[in-house]
DOKOL-139182 format. One record per residue (C-alpha): residue in one letter; x, y, z. Coordinates in steps of 0.001 Angstrom, whole numbers, plus 524288, in hexadecimal, padded with zeros to 5 digits. Layout:
% residues N
AXYZ/...
This chain:
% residues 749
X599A21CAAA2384C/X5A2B31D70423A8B/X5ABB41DA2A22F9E/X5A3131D241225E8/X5AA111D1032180D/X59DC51D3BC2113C/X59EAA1DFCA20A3A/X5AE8F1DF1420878/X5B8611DBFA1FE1B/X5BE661CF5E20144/X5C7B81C8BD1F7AA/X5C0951BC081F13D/X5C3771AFA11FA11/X5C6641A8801ED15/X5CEFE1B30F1E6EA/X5DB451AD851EBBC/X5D70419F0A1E5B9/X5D2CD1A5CB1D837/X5DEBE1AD631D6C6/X5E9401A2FE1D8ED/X5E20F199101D0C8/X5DE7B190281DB65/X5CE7F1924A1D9EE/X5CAC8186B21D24C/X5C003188251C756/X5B86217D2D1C0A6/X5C37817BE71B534/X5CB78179761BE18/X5C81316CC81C3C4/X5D0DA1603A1BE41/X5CC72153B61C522/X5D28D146651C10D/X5CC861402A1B413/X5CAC714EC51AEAC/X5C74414E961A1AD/X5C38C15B831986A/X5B7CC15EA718FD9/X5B71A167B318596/X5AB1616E1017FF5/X5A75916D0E17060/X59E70177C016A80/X596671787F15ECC/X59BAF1817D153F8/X58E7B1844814F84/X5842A18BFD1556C/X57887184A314F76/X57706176ED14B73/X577A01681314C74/X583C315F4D14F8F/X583201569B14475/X5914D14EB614A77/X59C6714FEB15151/X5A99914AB614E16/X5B07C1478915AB5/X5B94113DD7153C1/X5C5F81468E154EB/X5C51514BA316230/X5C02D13E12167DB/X5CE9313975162C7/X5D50B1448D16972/X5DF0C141BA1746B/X5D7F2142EC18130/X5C8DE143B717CAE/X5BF82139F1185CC/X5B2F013D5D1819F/X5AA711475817927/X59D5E14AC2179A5/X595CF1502D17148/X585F614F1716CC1/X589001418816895/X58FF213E8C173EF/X588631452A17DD7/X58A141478718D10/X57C541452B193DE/X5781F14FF519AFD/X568BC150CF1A185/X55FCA15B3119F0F/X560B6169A719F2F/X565EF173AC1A9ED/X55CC9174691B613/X55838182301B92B/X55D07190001B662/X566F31882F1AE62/X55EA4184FF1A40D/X55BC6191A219FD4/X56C261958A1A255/X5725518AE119E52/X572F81813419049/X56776178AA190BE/X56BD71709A18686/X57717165A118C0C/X5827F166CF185AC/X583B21599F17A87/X57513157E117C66/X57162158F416E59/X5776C15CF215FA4/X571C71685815F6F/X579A7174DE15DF5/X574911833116415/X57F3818BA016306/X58F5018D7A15FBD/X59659188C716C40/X58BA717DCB17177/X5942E1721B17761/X592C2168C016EBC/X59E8415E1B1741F/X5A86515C3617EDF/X5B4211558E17D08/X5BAE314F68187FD/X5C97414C4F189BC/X5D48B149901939E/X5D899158CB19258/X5D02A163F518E03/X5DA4D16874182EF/X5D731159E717E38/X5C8E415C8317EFE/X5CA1F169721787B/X5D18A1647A16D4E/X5C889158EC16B80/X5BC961625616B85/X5C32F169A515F51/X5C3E515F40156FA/X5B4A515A77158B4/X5AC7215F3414B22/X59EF7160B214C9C/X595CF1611F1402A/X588CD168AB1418C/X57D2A16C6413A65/X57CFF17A3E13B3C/X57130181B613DCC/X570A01915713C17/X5740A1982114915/X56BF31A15D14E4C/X576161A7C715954/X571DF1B7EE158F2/X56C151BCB816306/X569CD1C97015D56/X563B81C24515188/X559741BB0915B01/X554B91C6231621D/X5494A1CAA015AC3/X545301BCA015AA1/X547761BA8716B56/X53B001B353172F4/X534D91B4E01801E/X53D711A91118782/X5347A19E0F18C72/X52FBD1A1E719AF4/X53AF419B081A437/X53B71197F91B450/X543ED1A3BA1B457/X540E61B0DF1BA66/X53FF11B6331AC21/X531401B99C1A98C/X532F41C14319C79/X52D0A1C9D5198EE/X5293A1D2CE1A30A/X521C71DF721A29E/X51F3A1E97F1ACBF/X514BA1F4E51AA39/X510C81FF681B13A/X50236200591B2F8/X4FA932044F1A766/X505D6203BC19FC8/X501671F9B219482/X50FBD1F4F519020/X51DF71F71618E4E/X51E881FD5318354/X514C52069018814/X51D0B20963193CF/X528D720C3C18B6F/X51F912161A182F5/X51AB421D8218BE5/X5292421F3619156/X52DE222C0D18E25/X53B77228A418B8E/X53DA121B9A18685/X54C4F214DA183A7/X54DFE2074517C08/X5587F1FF831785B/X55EE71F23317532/X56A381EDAB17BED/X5709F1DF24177C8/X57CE31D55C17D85/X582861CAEB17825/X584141C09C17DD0/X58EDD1BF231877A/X596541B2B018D96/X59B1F1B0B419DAB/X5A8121AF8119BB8/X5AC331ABD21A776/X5BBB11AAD71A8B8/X5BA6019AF61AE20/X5B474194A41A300/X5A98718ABC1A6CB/X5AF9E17E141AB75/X5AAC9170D21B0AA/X5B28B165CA1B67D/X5AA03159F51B914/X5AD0514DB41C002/X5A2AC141DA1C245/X5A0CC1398D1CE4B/X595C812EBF1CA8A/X58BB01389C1C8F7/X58FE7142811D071/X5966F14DF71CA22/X5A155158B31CDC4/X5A2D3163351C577/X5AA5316EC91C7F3/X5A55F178571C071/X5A4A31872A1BB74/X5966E18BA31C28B/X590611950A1C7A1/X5871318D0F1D036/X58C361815D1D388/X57EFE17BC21DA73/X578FA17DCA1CEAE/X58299179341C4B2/X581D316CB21CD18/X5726316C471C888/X574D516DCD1B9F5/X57EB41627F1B9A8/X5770715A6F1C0A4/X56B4915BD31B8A6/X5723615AF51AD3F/X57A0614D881B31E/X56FA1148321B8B1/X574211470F1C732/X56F1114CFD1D298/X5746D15A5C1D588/X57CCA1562E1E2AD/X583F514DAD1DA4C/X589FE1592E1D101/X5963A15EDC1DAA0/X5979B16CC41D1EA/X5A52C174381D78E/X5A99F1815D1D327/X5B089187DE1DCDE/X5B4C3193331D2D1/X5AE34199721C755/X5B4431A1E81BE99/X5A9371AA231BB27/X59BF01A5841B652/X592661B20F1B51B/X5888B1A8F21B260/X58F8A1A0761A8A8/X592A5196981B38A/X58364196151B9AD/X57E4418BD31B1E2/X584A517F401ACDE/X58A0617E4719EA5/X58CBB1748419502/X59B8E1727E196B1/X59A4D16E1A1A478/X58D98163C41A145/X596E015F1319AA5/X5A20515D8F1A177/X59B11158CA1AB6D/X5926314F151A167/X5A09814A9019A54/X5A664147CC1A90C/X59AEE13F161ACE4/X59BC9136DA19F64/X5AC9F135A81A185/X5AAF31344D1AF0F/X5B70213BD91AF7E/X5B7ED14C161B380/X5B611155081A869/X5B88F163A61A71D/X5B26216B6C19C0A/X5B740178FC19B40/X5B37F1822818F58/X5B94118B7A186C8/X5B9171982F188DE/X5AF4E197D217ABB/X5A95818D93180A8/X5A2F3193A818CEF/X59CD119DCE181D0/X59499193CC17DBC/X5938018950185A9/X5919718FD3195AD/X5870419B4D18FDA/X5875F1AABE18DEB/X57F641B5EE18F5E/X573FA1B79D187DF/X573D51C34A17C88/X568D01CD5317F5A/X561F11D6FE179BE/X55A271E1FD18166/X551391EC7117D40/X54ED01F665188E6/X546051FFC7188B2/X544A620A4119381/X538D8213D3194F0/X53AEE21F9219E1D/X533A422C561A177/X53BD82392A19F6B/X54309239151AAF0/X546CF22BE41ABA4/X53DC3223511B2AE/X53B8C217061AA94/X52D35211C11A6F3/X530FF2078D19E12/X53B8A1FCF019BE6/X53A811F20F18F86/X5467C1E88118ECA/X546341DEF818368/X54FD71D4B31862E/X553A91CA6617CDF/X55D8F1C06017FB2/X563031B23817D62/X55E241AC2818A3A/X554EB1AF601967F/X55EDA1B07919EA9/X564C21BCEF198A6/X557DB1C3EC199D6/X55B251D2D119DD5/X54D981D68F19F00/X547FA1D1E91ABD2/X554EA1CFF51B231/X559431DD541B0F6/X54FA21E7DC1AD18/X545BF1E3851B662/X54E301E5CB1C238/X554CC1F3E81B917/X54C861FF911BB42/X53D4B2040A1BFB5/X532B6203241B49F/X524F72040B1B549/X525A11FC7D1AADA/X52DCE1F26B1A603/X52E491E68B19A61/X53B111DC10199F4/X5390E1D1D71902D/X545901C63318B71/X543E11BE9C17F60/X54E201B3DE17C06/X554781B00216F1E/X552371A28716C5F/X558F81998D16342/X565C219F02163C5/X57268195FC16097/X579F619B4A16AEB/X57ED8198921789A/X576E7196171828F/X575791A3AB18D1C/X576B91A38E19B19/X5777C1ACC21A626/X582C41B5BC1A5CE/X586F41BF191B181/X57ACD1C8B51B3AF/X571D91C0491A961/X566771C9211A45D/X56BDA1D5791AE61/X577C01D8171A73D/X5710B1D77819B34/X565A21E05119E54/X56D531EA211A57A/X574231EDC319964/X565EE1EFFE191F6/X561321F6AF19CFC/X56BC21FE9E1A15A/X56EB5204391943C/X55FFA2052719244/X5619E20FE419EF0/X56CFE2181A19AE7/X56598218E618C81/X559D421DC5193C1/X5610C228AE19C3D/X568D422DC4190A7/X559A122F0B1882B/X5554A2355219561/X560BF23D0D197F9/X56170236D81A669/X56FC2231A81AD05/X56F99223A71AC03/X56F01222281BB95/X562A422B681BD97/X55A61223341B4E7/X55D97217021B918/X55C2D21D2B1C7BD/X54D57221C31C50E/X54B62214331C0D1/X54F2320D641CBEB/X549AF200071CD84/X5444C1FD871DD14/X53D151F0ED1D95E/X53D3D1E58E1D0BA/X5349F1E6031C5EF/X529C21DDC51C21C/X51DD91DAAE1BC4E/X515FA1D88A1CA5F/X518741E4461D0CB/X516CF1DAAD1DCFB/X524241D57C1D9A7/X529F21E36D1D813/X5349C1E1161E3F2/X53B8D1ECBA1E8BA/X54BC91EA9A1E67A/X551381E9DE1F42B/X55E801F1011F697/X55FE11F7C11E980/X56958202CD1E96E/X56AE62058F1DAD4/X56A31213081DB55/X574BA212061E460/X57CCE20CDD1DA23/X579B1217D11D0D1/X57EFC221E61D8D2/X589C621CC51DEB7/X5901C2176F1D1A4/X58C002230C1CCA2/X5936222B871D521/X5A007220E51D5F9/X59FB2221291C621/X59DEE230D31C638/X5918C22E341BDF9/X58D7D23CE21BFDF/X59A9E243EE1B92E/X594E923A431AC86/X591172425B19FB8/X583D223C8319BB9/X585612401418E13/X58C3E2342A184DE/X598AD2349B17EE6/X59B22243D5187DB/X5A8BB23D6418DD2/X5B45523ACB1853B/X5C1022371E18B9D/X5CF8823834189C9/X5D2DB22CC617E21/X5C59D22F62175E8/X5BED9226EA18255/X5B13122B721828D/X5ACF92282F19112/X59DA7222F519623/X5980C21FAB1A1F1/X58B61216C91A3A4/X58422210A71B053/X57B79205EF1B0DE/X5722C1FED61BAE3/X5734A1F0541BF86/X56A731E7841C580/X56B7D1D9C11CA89/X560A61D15B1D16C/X564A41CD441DD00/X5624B1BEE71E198/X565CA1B53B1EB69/X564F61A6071E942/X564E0198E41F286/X56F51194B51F706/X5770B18F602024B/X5830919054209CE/X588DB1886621399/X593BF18F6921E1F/X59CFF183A422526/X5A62A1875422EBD/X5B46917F6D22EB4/X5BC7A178B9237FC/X5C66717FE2231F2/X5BFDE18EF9234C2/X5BBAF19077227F1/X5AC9719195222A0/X5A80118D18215D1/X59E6E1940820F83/X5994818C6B20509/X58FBC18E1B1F9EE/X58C441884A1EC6E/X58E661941E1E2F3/X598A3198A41DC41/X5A2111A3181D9E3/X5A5C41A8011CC60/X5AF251B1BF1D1F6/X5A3B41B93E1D95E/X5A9B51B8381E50D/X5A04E1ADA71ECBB/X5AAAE1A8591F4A7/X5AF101B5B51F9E5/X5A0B01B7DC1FC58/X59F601AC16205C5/X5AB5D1AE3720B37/X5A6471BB2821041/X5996F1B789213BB/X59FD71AC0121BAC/X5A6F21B48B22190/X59E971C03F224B7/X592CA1B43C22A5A/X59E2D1AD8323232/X5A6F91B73B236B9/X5B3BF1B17C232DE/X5BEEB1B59B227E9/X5BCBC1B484218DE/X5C7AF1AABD217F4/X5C15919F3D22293/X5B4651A04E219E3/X5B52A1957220E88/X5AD0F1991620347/X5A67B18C681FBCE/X5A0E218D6B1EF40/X5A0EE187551E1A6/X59C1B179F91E412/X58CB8175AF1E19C/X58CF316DE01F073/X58FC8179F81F716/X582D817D361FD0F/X579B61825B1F437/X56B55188921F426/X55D6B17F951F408/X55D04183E91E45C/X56BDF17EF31E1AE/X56D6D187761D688/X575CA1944A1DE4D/X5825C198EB1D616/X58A111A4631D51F/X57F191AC201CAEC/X576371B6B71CA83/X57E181BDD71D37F/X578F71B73C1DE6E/X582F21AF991E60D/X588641B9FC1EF16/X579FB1BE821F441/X575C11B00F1F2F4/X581A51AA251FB7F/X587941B5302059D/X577CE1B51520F2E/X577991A68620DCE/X586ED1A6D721290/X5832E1AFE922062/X577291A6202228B/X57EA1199C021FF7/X589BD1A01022850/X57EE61A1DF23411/X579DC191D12327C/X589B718E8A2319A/X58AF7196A423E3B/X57FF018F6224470/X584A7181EB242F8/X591BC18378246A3/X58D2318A1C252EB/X5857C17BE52554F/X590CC17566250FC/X5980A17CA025D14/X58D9A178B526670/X58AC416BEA26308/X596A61660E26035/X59CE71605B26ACE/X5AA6716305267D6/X5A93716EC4265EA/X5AD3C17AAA27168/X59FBE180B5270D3/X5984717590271D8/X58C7E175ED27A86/X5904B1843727C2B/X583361906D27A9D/X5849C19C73273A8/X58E4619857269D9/X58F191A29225F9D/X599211A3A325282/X5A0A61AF7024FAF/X5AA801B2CA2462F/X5AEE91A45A24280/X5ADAF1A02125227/X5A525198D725B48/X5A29C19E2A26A9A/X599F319DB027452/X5A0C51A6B027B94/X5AAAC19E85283B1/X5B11B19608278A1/X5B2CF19BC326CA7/X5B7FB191432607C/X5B94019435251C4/X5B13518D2A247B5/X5BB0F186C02424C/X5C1C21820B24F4C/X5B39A17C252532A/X5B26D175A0248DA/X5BEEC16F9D2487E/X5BCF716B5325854/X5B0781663225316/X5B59615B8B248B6/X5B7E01655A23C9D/X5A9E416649234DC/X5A4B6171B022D8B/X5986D1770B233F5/X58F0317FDA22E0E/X58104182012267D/X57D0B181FA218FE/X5731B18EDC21681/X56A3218E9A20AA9/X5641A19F7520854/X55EF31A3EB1FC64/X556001B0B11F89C/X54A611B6A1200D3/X53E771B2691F8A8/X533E91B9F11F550/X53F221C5761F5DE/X537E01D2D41F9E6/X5434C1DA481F1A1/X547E91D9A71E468/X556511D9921E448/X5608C1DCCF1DAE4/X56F241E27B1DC54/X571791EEA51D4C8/X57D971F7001D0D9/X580E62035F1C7AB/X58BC4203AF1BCA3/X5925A20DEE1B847/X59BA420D491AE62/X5A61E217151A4DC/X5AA972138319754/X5B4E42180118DCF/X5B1412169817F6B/X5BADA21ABC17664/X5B5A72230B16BBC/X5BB9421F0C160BA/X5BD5720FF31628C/X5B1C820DCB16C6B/X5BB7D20546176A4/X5B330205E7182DE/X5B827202A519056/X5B0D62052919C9B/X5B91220E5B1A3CA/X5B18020E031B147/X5A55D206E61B947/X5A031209871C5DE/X595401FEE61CAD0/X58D55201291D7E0/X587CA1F6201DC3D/X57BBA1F1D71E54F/X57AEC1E4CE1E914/X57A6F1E4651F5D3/X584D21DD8520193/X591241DD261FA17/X598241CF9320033/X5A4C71D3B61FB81/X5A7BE1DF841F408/X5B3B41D9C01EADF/X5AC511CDE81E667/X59FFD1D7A51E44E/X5A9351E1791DCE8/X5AE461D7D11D55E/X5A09E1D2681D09D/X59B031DE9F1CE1A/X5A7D31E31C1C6B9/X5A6551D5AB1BE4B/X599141D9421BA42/X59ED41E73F1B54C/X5A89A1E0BD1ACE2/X59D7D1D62E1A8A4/X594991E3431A472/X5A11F1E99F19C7B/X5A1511DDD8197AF/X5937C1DBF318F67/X595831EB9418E33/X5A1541EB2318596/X5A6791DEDF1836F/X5A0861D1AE1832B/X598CD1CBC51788F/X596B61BD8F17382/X599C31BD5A1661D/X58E4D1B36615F88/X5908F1B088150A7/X5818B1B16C14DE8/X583E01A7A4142E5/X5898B19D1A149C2/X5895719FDE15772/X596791A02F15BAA/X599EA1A989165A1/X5A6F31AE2E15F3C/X5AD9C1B4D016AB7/X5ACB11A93D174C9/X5BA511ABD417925/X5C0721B7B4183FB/X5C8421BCFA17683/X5BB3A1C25617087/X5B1D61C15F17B32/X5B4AD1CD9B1808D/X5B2A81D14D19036/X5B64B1DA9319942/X5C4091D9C219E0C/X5CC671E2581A8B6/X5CF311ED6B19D92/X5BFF01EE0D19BD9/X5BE091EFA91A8A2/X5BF991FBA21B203/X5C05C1FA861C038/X5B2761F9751C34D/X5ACC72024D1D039/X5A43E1FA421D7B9/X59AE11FE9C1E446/X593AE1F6E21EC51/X587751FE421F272/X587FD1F10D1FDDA/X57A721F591201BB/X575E11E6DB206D3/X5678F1E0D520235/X562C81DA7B20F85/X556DB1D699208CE/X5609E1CE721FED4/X565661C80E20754/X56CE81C95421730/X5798A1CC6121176/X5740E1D4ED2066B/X57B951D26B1FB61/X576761D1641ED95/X57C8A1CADE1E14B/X583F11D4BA1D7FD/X5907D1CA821CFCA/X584FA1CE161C2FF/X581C31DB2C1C7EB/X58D7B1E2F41C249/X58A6C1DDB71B37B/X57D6C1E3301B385/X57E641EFFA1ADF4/X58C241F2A41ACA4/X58A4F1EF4D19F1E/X581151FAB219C7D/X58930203BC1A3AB/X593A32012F19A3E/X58B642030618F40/X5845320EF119416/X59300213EB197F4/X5960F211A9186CC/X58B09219DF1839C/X58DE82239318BC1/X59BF1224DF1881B/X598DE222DE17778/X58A9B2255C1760B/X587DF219E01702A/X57FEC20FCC17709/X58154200F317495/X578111FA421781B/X57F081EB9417157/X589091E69317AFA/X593B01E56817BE3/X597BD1F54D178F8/X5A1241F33016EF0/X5AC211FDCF168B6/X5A5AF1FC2815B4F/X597F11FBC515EF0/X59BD720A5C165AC/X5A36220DD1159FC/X598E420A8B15008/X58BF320FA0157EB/X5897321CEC1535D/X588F6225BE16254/X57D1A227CB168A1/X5768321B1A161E4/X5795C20D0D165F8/
């Protein structure tokens, strides 16, 4: 259409419902019978329940039920699919057995949820202890090769160069060699709406409106895990409150609300803790990476080794990011996993594996150009990667639409890169502020899923455009509000945006959510085709029905929210009110071109300034300029707004957030916003965004590919390159604290 809203800044169709409190969230939901569970955990990280006393609380005012391994709620086999490996595969209550500090080990239910709370204080459990073993950084010498899985992992991988025998031969013969180690804690989602589930049971039919990201999916697990088929689970979550991840899979505190509500046979809501969720919803995975980079003298690199060790496969930096990083001749990526760990189980977190790696990588780079005496952007320039990597060079794919160089120089000239002294610790501001500036590289694969949409047009002149996904405040609606309009030609405000409820159309696989930064190039093509199907049957509904003013009539054609065939024109929504008042339109199911021909992958450049006070080593990131490639942008506030998150989520990891796991016990002693420290709006600067907007046709029609992970990948290292060039002193341990600057002699880390 003419004047098309792609590309623009419009305001988020659900802003005005968010900001005046009206947008209702899972917590939210009070239906009549309502009664409140609260979650008990172990106090242990390793051992037996021996008893519980539930004497006490069972006489408090209020209390209906309690379950605990004794008492048990039945719950059927393990999660189905990706979930198994994401997700607790253990049911919550199934056995005595106690794995780490924070495992649900009861729920109390009562009339009110401060009953239930105050009934769950006064249970006493008595254990045999058993040693915990909760250090990662103790358990990394002693890591294994995981098991081989169905997922795309296939670790390890090498890539040689002919007649080059190994690696470590590689990395000899390399002129100029770097290596280093680079670690994270782990690190927890966060997200401001805690998870929630309210669940309500019909027979054997079950409503839950809950806190997911994928709401098809979420429908599966319960089901399984119930035993019913997966039409009769109704999930509803018509607002999220952030998930990154967290909110993908389904967790223990909502089997259970859902398990408790079928055994009352009245609604139950199960909210946790703030301390709860660190435990009992799953975290990011600790790592620790060993890069090494081989290079000839002027820059070129002939070797790359990354050593990853981490808590889980799906935190594995190795083939997810350095794979798709920079051109080698020769290559090796290898993950081993601690085992046997009392702690909490890991799942994905925003960017899993890319965030991670970027910061290894990344830093791995700028180390390299200071040994060669290169700027930061030239090396990583005469590396440029122009097709995937692989051990078959038949599978080597050339990346379509990549303008990463792009990105270089234009943030490079908006950041004033060139008026930068390379040498560290040469500027020293007003205050005793010693000033640094650092760049970094991101990559993202790229993917599109299954899915379907279905367009209806209204008696009433409005369209619905209706999906099962989600939005955690990534701006979905806004996005099929301005693909409805720009396919149908009529004003943001008559399109009706549906999402957030598992019978919402959904693809042949059933397992589509808001993840993997997918759901903007998965949904907008499959919103144009539906569009063109909805088009087509309401254009038979004109001819065929015989109340209608076209009926009968040839050459009827739709334009701009109207029907004509040139003598009688009629709106949509007047037809269809002459014609009885029914919806018409078509349900579209779209999905990825398989086999692709391209590899792709959005990219984007970071570029970042730091203060770091010489004498107490306060650091606070003064500037950051991100370019961005990712093709169509949809709508350039939402986009902003995702790619300005991810900044704040790399500052965060960079200088801030850490779980805090007693290695004796397991207890994660800073499960609280008070000591869990992340970024807030004095931590962050106003962050310059660009959009390149150079569309990938062979993506997809429209052209747009994901970027709500891209902006955490790398921004991280930038930050941390930034620090070193401002003190000297690389660090290498995240997060970049004042005393580990204040006690690392400069020029060593």
């Amino acid at each position: 259409m003419t004047n098309s809203p792609i590309g623009s800044t419009l305001n988020r169709v659900d802003g005005p419902d968010k900001v005046t409190g009206a947008a209702r969230y899972a917590g939210d939901e009070s239906p009549t019978g309502l009664v409140h569970g609260h979650l008990v955990l172990a106090t242990i990280g390793n051992g037996t329940i021996r008893s519980m006393d539930t004497g006490a609380a069972r006489d408090h005012t209020g209390v209906l039920e309690i379950y605990t391994p004794d008492n048990p709620l039945p719950l059927h086999g393990v999660p189905p699919g990706v979930a198994f490996y994401f997700s607790e595969t253990r049911r919550p209550l199934s056995d005595h057995e106690v794995r780490y500090h924070g495992q649900i080990v009861g729920l109390v239910i009562a009339e009110t949820p401060e009953q239930a709370r105050d009934a769950a204080a006064l249970i006493t459990v008595d254990y045999e202890r058993r040693p915990a073993n909760a250090s990662f950084r103790d358990n990394v010498d002693d890591a294994v090769v995981p098991e081989p899985t169905p997922l795309p992992m296939g670790l390890p991988i090498t890539i040689l160069a002919d007649g080059v025998p190994s690696i470590d031969a590689a990395l000899a013969a390399s002129p100029v060699t770097v290596t280093a180690t680079y670690t994270h804690p782990a690190r927890h989602h966060n997200a401001l709406e805690p998870h929630a589930a309210v669940a309500t049971w019909d027979g054997d039919r079950l409503t839950i409106h809950s806190t997911t990201q994928a709401p098809a999916a979420h429908a599966i697990e319960l089901a399984q895990a119930f035993a019913v088929p997966a039409d009769h689970v109704h999930v509803v979550n018509p607002h999220v409150g952030g998930g990154f991840g967290g909110k993908a899979f389904t967790w223990g505190p909502t089997y259970l609300a859902a398990a408790a509500a079928r055994r009352l046979g009245r609604p139950v809501k199960v909210v946790p803790t703030r301390e709860q969720l660190h435990t009992t919803t799953g975290h990011r995975s600790a790592a620790h990476q060993t890069v090494t980079l081989g290079s000839s003298a002027d820059g070129t690199l002939n070797a790359i080794r990354h050593l990853s060790v981490t808590q889980a496969i799906g935190e594995d930096p190795g083939t997810r990011l350095t794979m798709k990083a920079y051109a080698t001749e020769n290559l090796h990526v290898s993950l081993r996993v601690t085992t046997g760990l009392n702690v909490p189980t890991t799942t994905i977190l925003r960017a899993p594996g890319e965030e991670t790696g970027s910061f290894a990588i990344e830093c791995a780079m700028d180390e390299l150009a200071i040994e060669l005496g290169l700027d930061p952007i030239e090396l990583r320039t005469r590396n440029h990667l122009t097709h995937t990597l692989s051990p078959d060079p038949a599978t080597r794919l050339p990346y379509s639409n990549k303008h990463l160089i792009e990105c270089y120089r234009l943030g490079a000239r908006r950041f004033g890169w060139d008026t930068r002294n390379p040498a560290p610790r040469s500027t020293l501001a007003t205050g005793g502020w010693l000033v640094g500036t650092g760049m970094a590289g991101a990559v993202l694969n790229a993917s599109r899923a299954f899915t379907a949409v279905r367009v209806s047009f209204r008696p009433d002149g409005t369209a619905a455009v209706a999906t099962s996904t989600a939005d955690l405040g990534t701006g979905m609606r806004t996005v099929l509000a301005i693909m409805g309009t720009d396919s149908l030609g009529i004003p943001v405000d008559r399109i009706r945006p549906l999402i957030g409820d598992s019978r919402l159309p959904v693809g042949p696989d059933a397992v589509y959510g808001a993840q993997g930064s997918a759901a903007t190039a998965t949904v907008a093509p499959v919103v144009r085709d539906a569009a063109a199907d909805a088009v087509e049957e309401l254009i038979n509904h004109a001819v065929t029905e015989p109340r209608s003013p076209l009926h009968g009539r040839d050459g009827v054609r739709y334009t701009a929210g109207d029907l004509t065939d040139g003598a009688t024109t009629i709106g949509f929504g007047d037809l269809l009110t002459t014609t009885g008042g029914t919806d018409v339109g078509a349900t579209t199911t779209s999905g990825p071109v398989t086999p692709p021909s391209y590899a792709f992958a959005s990219h984007a450049a970071h570029f970042c300034e730091v203060r770091v006070h010489r004498l107490t080593g306060e650091i606070r990131v003064s500037r950051m300029t991100t370019v961005v490639d990712a093709g169509t942008i949809v709508n350039e506030k939402t986009a902003r707004n995702q790619i300005v998150g991810g900044v704040v989520w790399g500052i965060g990891p960079a200088l801030f957030e850490s779980a805090h796991v007693e290695p004796d016990t397991g207890r994660i002693a800073n499960a609280n916003f008070a000591d869990y420290l992340v970024p807030v709006n004095a931590d962050v600067p106003d962050v310059d965004v660009v959009f390149l907007d150079h569309p990938d046709t062979n993506f997809s029609p429209l052209g747009a590919r994901g970027l709500g992970e891209l902006g955490t990948v790398g921004s991280a290292a930038a930050v941390a390159n930034a620090v070193h060039h401002a003190t000297g002193i690389r660090v290498r341990d995240l997060p970049i604290t004042p005393e580990k600057l204040l006690t690392t002699p400069t020029g060593q880390a």
